[in-house]
Structures are given as structure tokens and as C-alpha cells.
TORKEFI-331166 format. One record per residue (C-alpha): residue number from 1; x, y, z; chain; residue in one letter. Coordinates in Angstrom, 3 decimals. Layout:
BEGIN
<seke NUM,<X,Y,Z>,"A","a">;
...
END
This chain:
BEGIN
<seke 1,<21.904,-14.372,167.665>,"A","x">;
<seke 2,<20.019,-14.310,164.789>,"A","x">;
<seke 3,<15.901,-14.462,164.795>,"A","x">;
<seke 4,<14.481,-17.381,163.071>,"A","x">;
<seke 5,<11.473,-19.348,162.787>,"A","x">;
<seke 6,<10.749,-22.539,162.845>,"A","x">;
<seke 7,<7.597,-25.015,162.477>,"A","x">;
<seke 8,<7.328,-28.802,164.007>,"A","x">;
<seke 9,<4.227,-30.623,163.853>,"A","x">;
<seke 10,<3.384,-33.295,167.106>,"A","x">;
<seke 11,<0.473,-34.869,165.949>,"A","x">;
<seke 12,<-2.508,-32.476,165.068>,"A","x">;
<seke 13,<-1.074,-29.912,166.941>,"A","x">;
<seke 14,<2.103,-27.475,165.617>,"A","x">;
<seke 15,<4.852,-25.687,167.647>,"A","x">;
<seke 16,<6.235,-22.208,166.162>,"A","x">;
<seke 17,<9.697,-22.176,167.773>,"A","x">;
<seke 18,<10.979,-18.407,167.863>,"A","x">;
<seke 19,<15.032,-17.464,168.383>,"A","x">;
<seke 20,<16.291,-14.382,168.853>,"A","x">;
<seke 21,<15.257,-10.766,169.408>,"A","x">;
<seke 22,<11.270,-10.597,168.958>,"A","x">;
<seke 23,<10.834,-6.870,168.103>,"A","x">;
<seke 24,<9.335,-4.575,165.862>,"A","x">;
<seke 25,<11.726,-5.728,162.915>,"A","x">;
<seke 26,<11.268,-9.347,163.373>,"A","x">;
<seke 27,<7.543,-9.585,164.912>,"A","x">;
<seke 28,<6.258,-9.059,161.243>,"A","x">;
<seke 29,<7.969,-12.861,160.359>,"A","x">;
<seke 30,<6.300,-14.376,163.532>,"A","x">;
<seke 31,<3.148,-13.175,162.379>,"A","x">;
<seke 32,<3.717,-14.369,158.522>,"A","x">;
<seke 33,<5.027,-18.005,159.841>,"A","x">;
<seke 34,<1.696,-18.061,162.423>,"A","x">;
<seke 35,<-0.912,-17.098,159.926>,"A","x">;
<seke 36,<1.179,-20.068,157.173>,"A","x">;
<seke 37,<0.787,-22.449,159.915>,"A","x">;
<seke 38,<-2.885,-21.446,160.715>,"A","x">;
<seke 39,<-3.924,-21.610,157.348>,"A","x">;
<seke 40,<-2.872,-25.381,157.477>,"A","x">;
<seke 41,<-5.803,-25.587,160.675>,"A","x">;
<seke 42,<-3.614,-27.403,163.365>,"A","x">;
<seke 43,<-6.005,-28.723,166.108>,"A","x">;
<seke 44,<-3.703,-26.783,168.269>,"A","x">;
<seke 45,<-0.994,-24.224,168.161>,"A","x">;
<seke 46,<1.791,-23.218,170.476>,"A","x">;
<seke 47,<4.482,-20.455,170.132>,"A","x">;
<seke 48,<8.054,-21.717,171.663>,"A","x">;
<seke 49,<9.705,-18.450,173.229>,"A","x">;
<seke 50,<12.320,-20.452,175.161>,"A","x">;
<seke 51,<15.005,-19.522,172.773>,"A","x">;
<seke 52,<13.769,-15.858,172.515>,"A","x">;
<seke 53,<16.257,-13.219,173.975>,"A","x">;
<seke 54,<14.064,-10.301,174.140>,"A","x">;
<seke 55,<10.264,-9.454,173.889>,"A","x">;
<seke 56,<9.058,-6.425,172.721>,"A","x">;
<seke 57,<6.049,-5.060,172.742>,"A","x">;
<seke 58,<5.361,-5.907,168.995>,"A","x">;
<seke 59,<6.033,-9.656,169.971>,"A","x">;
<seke 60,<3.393,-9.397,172.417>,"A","x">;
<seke 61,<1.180,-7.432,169.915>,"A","x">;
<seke 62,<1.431,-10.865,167.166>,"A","x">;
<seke 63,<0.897,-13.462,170.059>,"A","x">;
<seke 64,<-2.384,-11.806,171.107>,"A","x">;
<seke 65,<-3.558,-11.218,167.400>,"A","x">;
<seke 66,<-2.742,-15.022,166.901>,"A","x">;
<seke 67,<-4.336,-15.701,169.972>,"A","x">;
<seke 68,<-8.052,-13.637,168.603>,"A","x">;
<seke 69,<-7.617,-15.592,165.426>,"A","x">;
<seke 70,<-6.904,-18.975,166.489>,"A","x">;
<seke 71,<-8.061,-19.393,169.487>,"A","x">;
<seke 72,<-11.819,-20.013,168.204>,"A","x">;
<seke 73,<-10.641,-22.737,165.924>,"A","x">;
<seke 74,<-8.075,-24.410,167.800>,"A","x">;
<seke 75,<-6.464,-24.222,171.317>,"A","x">;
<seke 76,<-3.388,-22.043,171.469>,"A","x">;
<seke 77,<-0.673,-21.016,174.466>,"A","x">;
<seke 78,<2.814,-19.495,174.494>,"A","x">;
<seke 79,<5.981,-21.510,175.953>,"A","x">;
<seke 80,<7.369,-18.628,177.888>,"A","x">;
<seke 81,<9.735,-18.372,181.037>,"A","x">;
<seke 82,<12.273,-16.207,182.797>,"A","x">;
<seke 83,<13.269,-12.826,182.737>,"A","x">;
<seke 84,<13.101,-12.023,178.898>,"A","x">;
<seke 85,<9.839,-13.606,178.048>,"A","x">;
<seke 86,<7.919,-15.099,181.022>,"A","x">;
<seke 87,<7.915,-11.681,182.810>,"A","x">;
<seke 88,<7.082,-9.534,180.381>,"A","x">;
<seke 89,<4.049,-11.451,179.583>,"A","x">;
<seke 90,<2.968,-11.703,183.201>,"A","x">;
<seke 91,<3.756,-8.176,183.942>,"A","x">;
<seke 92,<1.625,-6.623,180.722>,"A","x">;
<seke 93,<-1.166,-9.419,182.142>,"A","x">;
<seke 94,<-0.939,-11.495,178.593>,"A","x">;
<seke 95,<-0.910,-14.621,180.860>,"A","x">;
<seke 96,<-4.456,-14.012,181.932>,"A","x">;
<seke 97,<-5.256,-14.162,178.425>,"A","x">;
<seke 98,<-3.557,-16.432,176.804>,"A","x">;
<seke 99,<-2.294,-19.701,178.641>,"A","x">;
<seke 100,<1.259,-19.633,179.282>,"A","x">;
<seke 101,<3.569,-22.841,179.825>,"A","x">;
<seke 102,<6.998,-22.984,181.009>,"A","x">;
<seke 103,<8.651,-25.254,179.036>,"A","x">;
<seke 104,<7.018,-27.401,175.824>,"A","x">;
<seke 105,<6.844,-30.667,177.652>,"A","x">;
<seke 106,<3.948,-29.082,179.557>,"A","x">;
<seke 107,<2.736,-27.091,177.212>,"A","x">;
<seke 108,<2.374,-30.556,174.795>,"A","x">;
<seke 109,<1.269,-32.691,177.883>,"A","x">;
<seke 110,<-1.684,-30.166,178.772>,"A","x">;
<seke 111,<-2.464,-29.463,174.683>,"A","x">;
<seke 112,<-2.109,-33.452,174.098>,"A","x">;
<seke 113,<-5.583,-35.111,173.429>,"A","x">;
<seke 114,<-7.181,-37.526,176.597>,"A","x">;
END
């Protein structure tokens, strides 16, 4: 499969849908298409990994940068679940730092204003 990036506003908010391998190749474009989208100051972002087929450690590396850049400014979590995302992320202990959903619906539903 090849990786690709995507951005979809919902509101104020914006989801960065990833697909593909997320390594040290393609991490750099993650990165590029976060700091575009940051730059635009969403009131929230989210990073979709359900259609990610591998996680490196480089992917994790751009999700906590994001994270330390964003997360001041606006609220931001990581759609992540299964073997080839959610685990990873749970098993380096990125979950206890950034908040991890696992699918969009409740990612959106928790990041959607009351």
C-alpha cells in the first residue's frame, strides 16, 4: 500500500488521516502535513492511524513532537488500535501522554465542543 496523507476538517477541529507504512522514509511527510495543518490553528487536531500498517519508531517520534507543539494551543489525540498501531503506542507508554482513541467516532465525540 502506498503512504499518503490526508486532511478533513469537522468543524474547528482537523483529522490527519495516515495510510500505509509510517517509518523513517515517510514520518518526514506526516510531520510536513501536521505542521501545514497547525499553521492553519485548528481548535483541535487528531492523527487517524486506522489505515496505518506499520509504526515505527520515527512515527511515534512526529506524533509526540506534534503533540509538544500543539498541544498548548489546541487539544490533540491519535486514532490508534490493534496490533500495528494501538500496541506499539501502549507498549512505548505514548498513551500516557498523548490521549489515544480507538476509532474517530470517539475520538470526534470526546474532541467535539459541549
Amino acid at each position: 500500500m502506498d503512504f499518503g496523507v490526508a486532511e478533513h476538517w469537522v468543524g474547528n477541529g482537523v483529522v490527519v488521516a495516515v495510510w500505509g507504512d509510517l517509518d523513517l522514509a515517510t514520518a518526514p511527510k506526516l510531520a510536513d502535513a501536521i505542521e501545514a495543518v497547525a499553521r492553519k490553528k485548528p481548535a483541535a487536531l487528531i492523527v487517524d492511524l486506522s489505515r496505518v500498517d506499520f509504526l515505527a519508531s520515527a512515527g511515534m517520534t512526529v506524533l509526540i513532537t506534534a503533540h509538544r507543539e500543539i498541544a498548548p494551543s489546541a487539544r490533540f489525540g491519535v486514532v490508534a488500535d490493534g496490533p500495528s498501531t494501538g500496541r506499539p503506542l501502549k507498549m512505548i507508554g505514548i498513551d500516557t501522554i498523548v490521549d489515544v482513541y480507538r476509532t474517530l467516532d470517539e475520538a470526534l465525540d470526546e474532541f467535539a465542543p459541549s
